[in-house]
ROSE-4610 file (N, C-alpha, C; in Angstrom, 1 decimal, always signed):
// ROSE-4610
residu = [X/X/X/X/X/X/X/X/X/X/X/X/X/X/X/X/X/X/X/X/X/X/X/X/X/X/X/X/X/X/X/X/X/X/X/X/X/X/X/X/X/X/X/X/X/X/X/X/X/X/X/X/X/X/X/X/X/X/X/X/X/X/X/X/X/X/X/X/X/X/X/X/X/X/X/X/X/X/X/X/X/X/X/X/X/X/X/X/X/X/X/X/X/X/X/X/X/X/X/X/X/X/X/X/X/X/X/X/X/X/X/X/X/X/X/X/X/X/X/X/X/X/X/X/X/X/X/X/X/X/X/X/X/X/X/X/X/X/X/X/X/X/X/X/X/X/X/X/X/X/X/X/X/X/X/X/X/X/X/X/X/X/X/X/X/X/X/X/X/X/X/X/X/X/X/X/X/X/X/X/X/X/X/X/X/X/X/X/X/X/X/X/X/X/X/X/X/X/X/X/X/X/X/X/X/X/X/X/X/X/X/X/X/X/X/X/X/X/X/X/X/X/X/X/X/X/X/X/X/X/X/X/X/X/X/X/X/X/X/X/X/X/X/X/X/X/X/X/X/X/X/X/X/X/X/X/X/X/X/X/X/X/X/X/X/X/X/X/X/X/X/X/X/X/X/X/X/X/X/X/X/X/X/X/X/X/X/X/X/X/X/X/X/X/X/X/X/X/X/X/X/X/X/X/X/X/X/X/X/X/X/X/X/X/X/X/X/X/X/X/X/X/X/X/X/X/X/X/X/X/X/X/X/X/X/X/X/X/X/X/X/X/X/X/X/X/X/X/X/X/X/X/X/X/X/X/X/X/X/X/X/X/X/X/X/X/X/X/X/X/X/X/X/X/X/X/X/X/X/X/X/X/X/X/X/X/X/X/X/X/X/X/X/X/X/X/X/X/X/X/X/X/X/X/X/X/X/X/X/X/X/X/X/X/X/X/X/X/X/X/X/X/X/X/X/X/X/X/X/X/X/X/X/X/X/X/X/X/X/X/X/X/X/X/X/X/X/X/X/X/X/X/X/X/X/X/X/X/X/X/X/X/X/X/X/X/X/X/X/X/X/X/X/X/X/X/X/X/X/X/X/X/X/X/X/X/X/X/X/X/X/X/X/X/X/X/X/X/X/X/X/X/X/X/X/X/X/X/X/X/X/X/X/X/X/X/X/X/X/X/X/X/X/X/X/X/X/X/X/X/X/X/X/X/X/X/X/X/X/X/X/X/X/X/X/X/X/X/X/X/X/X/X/X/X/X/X/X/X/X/X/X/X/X/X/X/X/X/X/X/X/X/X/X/X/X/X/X/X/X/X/X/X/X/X/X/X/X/X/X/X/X/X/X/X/X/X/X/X/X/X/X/X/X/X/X/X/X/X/X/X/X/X/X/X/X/X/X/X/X/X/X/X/X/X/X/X/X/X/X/X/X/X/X/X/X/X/X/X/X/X/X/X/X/X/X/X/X/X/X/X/X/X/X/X/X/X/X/X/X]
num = [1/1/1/2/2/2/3/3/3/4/4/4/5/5/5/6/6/6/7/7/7/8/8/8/9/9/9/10/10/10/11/11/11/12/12/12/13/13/13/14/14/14/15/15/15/16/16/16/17/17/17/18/18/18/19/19/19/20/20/20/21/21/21/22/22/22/23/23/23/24/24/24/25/25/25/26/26/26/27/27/27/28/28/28/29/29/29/30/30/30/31/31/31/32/32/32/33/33/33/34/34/34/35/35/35/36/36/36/37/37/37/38/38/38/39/39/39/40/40/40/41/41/41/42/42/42/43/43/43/44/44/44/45/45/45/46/46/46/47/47/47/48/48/48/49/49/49/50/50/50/51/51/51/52/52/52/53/53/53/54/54/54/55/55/55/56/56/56/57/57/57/58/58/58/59/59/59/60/60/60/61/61/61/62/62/62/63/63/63/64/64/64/65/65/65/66/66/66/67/67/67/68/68/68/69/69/69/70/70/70/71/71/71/72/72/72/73/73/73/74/74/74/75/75/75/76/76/76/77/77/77/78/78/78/79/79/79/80/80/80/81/81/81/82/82/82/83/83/83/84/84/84/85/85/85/86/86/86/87/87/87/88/88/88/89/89/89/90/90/90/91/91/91/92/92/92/93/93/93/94/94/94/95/95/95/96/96/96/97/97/97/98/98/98/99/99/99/100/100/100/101/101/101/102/102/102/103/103/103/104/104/104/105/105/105/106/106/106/107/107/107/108/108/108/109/109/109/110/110/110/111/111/111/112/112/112/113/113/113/114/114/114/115/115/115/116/116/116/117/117/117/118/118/118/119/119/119/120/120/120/121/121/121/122/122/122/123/123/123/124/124/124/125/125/125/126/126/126/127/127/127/128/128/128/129/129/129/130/130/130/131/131/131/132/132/132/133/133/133/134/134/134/135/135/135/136/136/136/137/137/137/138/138/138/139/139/139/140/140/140/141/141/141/142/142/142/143/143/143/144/144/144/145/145/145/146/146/146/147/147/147/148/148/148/149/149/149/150/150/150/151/151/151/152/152/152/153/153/153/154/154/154/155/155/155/156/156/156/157/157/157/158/158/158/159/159/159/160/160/160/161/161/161/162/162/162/163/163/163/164/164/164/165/165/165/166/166/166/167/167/167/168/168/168/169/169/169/170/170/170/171/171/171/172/172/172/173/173/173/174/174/174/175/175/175/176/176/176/177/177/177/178/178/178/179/179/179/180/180/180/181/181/181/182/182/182/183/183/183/184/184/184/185/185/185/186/186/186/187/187/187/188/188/188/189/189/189/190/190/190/191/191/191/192/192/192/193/193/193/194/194/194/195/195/195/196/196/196/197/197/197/198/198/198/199/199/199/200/200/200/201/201/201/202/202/202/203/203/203/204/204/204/205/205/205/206/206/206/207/207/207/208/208/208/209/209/209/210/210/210/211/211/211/212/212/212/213/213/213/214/214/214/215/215/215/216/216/216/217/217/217/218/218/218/219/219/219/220/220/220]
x = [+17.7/+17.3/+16.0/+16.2/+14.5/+13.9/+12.6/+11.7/+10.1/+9.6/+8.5/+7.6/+5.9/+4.6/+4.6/+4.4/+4.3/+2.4/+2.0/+0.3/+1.0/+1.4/+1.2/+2.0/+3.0/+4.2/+3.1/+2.5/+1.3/+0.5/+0.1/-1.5/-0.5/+1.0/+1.3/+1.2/+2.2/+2.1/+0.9/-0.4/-1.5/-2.0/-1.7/-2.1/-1.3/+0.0/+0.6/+0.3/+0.3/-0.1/-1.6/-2.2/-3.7/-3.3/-2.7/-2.4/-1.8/-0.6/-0.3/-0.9/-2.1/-3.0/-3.9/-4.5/-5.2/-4.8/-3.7/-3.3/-2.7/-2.7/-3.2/-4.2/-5.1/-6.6/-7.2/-7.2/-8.1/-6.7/-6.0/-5.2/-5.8/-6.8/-7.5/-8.4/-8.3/-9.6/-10.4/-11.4/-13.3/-13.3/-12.5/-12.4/-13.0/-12.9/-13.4/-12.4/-12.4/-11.9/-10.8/-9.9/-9.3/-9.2/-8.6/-9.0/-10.1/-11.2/-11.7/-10.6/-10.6/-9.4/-9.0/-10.3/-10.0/-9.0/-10.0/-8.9/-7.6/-7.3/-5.7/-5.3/-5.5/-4.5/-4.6/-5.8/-5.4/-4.9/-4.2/-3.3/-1.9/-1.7/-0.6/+0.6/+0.1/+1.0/+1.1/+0.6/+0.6/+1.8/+1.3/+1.9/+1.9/+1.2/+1.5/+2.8/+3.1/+4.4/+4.2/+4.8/+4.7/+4.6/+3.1/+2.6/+3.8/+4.2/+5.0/+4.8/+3.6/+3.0/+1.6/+1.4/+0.5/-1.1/-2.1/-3.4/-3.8/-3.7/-3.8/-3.6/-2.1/-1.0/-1.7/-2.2/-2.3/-3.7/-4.7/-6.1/-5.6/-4.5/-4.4/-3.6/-3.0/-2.4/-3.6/-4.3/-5.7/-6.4/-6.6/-7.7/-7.0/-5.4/-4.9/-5.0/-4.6/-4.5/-5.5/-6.8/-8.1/-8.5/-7.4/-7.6/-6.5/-6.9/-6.3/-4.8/-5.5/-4.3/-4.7/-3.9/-4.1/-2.6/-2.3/-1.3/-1.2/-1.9/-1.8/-0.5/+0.0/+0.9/+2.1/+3.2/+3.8/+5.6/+5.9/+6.7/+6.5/+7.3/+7.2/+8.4/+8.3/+9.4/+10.2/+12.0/+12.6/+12.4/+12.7/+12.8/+11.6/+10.6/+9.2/+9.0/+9.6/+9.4/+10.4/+11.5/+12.1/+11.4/+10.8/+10.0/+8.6/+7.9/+7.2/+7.6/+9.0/+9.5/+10.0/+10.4/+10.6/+9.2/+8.7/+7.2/+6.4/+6.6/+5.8/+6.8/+8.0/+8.8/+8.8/+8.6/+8.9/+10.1/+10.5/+11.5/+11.4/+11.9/+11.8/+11.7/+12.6/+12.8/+11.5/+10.5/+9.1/+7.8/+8.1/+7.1/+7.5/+9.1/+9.1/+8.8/+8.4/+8.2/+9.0/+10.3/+11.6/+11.9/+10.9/+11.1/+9.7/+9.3/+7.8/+7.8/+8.9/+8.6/+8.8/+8.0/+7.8/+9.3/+9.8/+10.6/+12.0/+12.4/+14.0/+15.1/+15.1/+16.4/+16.7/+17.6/+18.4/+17.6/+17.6/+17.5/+16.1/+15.2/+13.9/+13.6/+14.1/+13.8/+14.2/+15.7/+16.1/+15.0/+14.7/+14.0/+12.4/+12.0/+11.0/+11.3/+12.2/+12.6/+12.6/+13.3/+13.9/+12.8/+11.8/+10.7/+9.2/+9.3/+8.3/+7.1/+7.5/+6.8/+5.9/+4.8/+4.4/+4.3/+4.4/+5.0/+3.5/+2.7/+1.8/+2.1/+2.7/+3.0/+4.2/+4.7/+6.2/+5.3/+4.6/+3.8/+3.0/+2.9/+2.1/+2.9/+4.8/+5.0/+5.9/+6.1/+6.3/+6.1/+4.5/+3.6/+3.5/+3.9/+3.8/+5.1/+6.1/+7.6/+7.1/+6.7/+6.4/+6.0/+4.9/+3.5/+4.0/+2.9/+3.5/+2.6/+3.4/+2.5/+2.0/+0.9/+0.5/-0.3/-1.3/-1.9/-1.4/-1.7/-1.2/-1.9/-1.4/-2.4/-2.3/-1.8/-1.1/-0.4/-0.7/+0.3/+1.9/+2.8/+3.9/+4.8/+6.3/+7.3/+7.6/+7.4/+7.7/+6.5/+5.7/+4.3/+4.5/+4.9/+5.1/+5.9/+7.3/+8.2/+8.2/+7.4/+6.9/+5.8/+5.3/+4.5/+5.3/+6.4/+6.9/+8.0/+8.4/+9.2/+8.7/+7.5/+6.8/+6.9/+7.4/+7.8/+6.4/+5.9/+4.9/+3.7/+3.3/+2.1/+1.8/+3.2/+3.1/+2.8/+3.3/+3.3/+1.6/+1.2/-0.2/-0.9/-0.6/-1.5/-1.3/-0.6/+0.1/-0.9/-1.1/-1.6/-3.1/-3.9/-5.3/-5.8/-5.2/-5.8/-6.1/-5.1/-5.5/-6.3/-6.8/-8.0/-9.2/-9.1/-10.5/-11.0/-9.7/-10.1/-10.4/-10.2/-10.7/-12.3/-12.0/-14.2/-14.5/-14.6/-15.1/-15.4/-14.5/-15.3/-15.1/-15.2/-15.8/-17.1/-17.8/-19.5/-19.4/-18.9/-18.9/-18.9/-18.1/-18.1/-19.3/-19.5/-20.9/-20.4/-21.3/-21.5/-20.5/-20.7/-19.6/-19.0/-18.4/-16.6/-16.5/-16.6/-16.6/-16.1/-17.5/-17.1/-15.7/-15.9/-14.7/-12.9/-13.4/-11.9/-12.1/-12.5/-13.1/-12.8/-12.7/-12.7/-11.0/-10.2/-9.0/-8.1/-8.6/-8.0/-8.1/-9.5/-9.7/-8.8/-8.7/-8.0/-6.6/-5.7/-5.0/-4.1/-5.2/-4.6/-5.2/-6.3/-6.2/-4.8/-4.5/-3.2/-2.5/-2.4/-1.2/-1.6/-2.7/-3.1/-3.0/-2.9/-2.4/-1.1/-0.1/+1.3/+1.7/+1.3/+1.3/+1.4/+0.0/-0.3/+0.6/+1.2/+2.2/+3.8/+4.0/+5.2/+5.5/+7.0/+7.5/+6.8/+6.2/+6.1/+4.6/+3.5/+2.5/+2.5/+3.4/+3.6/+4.1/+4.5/+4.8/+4.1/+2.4/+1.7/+0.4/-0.3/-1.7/-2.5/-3.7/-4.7/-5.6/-6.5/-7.1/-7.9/-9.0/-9.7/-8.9/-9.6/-8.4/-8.8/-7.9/-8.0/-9.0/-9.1/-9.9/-9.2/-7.9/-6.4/-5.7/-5.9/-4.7/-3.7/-3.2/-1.8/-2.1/-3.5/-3.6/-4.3/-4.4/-5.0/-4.7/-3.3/-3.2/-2.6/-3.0/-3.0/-4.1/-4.4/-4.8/-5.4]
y = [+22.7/+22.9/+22.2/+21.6/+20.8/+22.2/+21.4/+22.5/+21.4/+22.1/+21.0/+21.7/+21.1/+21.6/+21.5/+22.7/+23.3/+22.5/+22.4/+22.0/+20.6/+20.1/+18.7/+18.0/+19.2/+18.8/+19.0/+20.1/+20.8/+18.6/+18.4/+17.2/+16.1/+16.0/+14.9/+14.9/+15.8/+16.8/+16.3/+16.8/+16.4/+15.2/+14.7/+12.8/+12.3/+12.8/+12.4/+12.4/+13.8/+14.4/+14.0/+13.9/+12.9/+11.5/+10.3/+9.2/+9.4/+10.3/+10.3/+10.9/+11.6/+12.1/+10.9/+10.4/+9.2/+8.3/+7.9/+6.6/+7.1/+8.3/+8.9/+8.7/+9.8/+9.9/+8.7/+7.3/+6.0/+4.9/+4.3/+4.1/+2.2/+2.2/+0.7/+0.7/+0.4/+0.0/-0.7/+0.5/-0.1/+0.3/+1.1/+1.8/+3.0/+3.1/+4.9/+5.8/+7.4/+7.8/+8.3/+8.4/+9.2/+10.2/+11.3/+12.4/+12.4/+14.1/+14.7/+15.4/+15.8/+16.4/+17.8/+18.6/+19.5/+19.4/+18.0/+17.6/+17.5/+16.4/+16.5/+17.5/+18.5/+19.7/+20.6/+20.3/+21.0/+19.9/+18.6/+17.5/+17.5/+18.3/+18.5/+19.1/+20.3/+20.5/+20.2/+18.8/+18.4/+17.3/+16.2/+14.7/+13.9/+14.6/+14.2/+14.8/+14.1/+14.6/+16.0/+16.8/+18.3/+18.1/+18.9/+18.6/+19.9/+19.3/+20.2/+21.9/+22.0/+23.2/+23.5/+24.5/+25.3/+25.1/+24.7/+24.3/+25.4/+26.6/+27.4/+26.6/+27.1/+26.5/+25.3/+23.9/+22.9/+23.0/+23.9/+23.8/+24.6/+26.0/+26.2/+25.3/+24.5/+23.8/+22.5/+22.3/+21.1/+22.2/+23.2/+24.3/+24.2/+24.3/+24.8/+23.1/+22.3/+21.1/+20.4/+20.9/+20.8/+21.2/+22.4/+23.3/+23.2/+22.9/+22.7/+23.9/+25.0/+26.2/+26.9/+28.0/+29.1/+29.7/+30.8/+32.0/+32.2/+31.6/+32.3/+31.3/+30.4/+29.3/+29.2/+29.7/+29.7/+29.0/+28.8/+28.2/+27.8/+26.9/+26.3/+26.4/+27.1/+27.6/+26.2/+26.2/+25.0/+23.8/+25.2/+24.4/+23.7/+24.3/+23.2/+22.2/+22.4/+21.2/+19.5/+20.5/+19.7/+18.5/+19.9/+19.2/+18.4/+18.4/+17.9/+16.4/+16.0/+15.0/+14.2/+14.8/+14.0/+13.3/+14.4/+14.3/+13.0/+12.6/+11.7/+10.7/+10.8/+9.8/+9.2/+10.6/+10.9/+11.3/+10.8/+11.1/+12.4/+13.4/+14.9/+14.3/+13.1/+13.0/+12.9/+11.9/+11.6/+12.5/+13.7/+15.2/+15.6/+16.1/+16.6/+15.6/+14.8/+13.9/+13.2/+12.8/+12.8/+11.0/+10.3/+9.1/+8.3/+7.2/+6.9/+5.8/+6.0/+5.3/+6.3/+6.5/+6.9/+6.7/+5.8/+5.6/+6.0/+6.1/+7.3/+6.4/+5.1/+4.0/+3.7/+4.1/+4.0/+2.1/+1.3/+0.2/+0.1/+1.2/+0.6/+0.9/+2.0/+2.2/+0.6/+0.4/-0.4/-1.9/-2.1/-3.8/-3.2/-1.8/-1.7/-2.0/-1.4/-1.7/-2.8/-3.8/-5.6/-6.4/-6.1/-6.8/-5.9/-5.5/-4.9/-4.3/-4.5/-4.0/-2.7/-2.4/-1.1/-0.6/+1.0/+1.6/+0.9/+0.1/+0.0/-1.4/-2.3/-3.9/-3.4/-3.1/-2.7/-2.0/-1.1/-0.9/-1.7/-2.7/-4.1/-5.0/-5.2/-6.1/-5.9/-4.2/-3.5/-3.5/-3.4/-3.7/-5.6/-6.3/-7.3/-7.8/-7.3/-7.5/-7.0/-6.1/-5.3/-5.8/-6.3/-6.8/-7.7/-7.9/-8.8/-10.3/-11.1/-12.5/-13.5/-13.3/-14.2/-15.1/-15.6/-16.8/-18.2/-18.9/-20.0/-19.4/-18.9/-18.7/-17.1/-16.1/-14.7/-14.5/-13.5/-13.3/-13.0/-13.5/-13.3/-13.0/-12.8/-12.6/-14.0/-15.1/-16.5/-16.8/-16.7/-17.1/-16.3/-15.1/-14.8/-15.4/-15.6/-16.1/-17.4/-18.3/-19.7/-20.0/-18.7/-19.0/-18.2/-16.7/-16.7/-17.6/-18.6/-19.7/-21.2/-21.0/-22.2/-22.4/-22.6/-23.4/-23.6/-24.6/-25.6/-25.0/-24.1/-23.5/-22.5/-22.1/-20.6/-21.1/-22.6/-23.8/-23.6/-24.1/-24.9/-23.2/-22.4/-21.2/-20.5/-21.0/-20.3/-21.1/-22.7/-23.8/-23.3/-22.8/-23.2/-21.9/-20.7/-19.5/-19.2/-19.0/-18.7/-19.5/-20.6/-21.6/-20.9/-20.7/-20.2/-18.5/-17.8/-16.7/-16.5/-17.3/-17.8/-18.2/-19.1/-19.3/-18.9/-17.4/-16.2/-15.5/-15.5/-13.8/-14.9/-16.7/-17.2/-17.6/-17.4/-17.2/-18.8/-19.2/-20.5/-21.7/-21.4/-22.3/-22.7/-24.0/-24.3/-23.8/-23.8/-23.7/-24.5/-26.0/-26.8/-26.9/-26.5/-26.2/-24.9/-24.1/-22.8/-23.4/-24.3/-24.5/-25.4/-26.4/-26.9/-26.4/-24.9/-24.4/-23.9/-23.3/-22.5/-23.7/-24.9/-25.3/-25.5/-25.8/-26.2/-24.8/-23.6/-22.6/-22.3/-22.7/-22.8/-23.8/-25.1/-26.5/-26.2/-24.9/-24.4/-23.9/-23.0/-22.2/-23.4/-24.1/-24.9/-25.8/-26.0/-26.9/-26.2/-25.0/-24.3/-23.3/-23.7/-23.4/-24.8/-26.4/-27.0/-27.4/-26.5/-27.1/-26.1/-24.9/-23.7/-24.5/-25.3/-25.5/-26.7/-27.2/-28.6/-27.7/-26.8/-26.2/-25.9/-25.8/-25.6/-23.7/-23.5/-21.7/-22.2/-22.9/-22.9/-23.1/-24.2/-24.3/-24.1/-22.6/-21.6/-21.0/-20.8/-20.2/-20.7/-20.5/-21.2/-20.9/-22.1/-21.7/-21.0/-19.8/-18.8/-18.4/-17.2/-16.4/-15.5/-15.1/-13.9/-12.5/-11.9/-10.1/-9.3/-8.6/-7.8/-6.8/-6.8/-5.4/-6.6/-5.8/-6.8/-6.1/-6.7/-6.5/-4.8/-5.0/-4.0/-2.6/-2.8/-1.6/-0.3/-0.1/+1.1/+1.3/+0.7/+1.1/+1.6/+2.4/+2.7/+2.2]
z = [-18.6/-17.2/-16.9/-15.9/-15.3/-14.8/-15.6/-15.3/-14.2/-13.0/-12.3/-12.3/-12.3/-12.1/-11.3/-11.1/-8.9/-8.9/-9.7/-9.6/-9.4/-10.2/-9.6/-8.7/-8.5/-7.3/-5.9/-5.8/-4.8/-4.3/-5.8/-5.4/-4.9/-5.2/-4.4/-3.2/-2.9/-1.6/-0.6/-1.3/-0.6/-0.2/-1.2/-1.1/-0.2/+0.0/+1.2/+2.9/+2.7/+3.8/+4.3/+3.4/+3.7/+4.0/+3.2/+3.6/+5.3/+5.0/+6.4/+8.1/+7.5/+8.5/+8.6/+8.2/+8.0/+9.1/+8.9/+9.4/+11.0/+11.4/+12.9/+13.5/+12.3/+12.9/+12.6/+11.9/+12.0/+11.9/+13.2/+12.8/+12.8/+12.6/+12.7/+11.7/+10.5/+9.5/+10.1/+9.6/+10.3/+11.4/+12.2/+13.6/+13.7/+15.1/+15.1/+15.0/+14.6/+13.8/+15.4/+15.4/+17.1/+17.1/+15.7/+15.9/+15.0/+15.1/+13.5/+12.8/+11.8/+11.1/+11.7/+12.7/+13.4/+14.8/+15.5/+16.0/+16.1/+14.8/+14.6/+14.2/+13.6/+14.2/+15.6/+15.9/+17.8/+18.1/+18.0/+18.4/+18.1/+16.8/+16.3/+17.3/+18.1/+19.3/+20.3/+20.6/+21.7/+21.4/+21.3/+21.4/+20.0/+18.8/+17.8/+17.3/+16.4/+15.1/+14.7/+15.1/+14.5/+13.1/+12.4/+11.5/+10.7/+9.1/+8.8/+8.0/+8.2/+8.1/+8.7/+8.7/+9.3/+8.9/+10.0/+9.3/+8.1/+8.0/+6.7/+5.8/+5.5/+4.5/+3.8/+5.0/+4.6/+3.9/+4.0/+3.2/+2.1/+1.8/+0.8/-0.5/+0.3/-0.7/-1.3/-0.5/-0.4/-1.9/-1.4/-2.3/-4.1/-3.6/-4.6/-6.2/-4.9/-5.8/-6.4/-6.4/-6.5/-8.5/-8.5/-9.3/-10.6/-12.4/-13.2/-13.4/-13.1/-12.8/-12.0/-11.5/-10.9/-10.8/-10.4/-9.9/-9.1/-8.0/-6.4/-5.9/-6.4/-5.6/-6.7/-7.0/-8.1/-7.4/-5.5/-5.6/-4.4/-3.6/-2.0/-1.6/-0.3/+0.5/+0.8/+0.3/+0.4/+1.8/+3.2/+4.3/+4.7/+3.8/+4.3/+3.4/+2.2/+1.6/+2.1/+2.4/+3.3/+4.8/+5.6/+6.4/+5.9/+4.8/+4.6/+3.8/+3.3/+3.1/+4.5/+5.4/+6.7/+6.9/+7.6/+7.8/+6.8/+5.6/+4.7/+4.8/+5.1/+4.8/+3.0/+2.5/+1.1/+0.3/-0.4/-1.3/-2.1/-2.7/-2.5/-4.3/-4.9/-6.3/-6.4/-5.6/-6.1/-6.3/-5.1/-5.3/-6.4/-6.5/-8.2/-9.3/-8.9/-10.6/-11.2/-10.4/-11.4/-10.9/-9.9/-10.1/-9.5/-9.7/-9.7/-8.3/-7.2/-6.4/-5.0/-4.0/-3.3/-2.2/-1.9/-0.9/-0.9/-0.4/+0.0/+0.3/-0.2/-0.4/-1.6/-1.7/-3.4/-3.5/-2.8/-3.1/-3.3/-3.0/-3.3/-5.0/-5.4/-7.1/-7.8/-7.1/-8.3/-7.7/-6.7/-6.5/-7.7/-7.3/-8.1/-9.9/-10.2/-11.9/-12.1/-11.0/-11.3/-11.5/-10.3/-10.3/-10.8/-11.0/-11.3/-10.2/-8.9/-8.0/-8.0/-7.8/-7.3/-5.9/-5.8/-4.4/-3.8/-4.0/-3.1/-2.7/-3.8/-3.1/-2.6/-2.6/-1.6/-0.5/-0.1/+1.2/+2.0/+0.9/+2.1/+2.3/+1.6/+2.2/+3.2/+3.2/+4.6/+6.1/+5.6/+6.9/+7.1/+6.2/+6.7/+7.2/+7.2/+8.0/+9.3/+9.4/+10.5/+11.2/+11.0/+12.1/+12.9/+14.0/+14.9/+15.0/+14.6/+14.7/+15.5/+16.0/+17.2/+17.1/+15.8/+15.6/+14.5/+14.5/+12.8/+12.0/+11.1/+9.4/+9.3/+10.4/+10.0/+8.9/+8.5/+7.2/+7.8/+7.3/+8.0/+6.5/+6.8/+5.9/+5.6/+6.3/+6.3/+5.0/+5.3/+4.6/+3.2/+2.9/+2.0/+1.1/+2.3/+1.2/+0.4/+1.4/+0.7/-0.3/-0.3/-1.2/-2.9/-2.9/-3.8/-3.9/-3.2/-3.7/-3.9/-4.3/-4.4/-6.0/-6.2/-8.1/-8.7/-8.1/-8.6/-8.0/-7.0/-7.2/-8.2/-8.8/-9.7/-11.4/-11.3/-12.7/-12.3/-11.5/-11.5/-11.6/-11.1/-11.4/-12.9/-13.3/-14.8/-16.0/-15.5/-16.5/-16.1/-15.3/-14.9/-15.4/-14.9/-15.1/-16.5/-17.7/-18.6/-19.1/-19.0/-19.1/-18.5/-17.5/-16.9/-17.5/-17.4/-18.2/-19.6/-20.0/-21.6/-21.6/-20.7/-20.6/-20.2/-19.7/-19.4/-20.3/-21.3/-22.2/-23.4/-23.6/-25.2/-24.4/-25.2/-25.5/-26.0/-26.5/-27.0/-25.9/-24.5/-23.7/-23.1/-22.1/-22.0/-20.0/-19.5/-18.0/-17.3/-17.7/-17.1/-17.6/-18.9/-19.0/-18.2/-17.9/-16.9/-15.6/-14.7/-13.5/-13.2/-14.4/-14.7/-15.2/-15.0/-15.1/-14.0/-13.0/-12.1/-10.9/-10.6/-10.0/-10.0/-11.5/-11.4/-10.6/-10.6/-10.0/-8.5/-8.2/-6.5/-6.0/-6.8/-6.3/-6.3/-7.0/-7.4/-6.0/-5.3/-4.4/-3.2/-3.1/-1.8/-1.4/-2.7/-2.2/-2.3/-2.4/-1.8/+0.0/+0.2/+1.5/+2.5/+1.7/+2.6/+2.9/+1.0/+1.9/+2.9/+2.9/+4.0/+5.0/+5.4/+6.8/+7.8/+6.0/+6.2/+7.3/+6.7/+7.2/+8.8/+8.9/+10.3/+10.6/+9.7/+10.4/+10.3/+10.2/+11.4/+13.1/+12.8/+14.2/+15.6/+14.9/+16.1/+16.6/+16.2/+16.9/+17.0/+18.4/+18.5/+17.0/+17.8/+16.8/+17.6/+17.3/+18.0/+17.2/+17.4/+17.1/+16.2/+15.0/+14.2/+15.7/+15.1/+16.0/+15.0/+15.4/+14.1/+13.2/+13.6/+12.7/+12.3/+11.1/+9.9/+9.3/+8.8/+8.0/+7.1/+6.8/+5.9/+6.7/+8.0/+8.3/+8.4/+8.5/+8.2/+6.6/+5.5/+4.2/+3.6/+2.9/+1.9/+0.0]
């Protein structure tokens, strides 16, 4: 019989429910904050997402997860755990422990196994399908995909790097063998920043001022 640690079933729990409070209350890195955390819950019944439990609840479970053991929290009422997996848009297998990727598509475990992705590069390349692109040089799904299908930038980054990382930690190299690997790696990715700029997906969009929200802002 599976047996789960309600303690560390509890700190997922939380880290969720924080990531996903977060990205309400500051939904712009480097912004101001829109709610305080008191706020968002006098928000909660208004026009936000009905938060899936009760501000108590949610500091006891905060208090509880803090803590190597205790007895006061020994199981979680099903229908909320329910709601608190809508609510995160969490997979119920990932609170209990029983699979290491966060997302609720049978197809996201297996792309994570194939490739070895983590639930955090799978969350930025999320937000980068998502976003909406309005200047040349935006991170786009286009931009991504030419650069993992670029053969010969991944050749030229595979020959230079472990060169440069090597004259990093031998004591034996001199200064200018250093800059001289150090350069073959910058020269590495510039010309992969100019066949970028060679391609039919710059020139769909002006050239402008960046915005100040990016791809990553509401990540963690």
């Amino acid at each position: 019989m599976e047996t789960f640690n309600i303690h560390e079933v509890i700190k997922r729990i939380v880290t969720e429910l924080n990531l996903k409070m977060d990205k309400i209350r500051k939904p712009v890195q480097g912004g101001k904050e829109k709610y305080s955390k008191k706020g968002f819950f006098d928000a909660v019944s208004t026009h936000i997402l009905p938060f899936p439990i009760s501000k108590d609840t949610y500091y006891s479970y905060t208090t509880f997860s803090k803590k190597e053991s205790s007895d006061k929290l020994q199981s979680i009422d099903l229908r909320r755990f329910y709601d608190i997996c809508i609510y995160t848009d969490v997979s119920p297998e990932y609170f209990l422990g029983l699979i290491g990727t966060k997302r609720k598509e049978q197809s996201a475990e297996k792309i994570r196994e194939e490739f070895g992705l983590s639930d955090k590069a799978m969350e930025v390349l999320s937000a980068v399908k998502s976003r909406k692109i309005n200047l040349r040089g935006e991170i786009s799904s286009e931009v991504i995909n030419f650069i993992l299908e670029n053969v010969d930038f991944w050749r030229r980054l595979n020959r230079c790097l472990p060169a440069y990382l090597a004259c990093l930690y031998d004591a034996r190299t001199t200064e200018f063998e250093q800059e001289q690997a150090r350069y073959s790696v910058i020269r590495t990715f510039e010309q992969l920043v100019d066949e970028i700029s060679e391609t039919d997906i710059m020139k769909k969009f002006p050239i402008g001022e960046l915005d100040k929200t990016d791809v990553f802002c509401s990540l963690k």
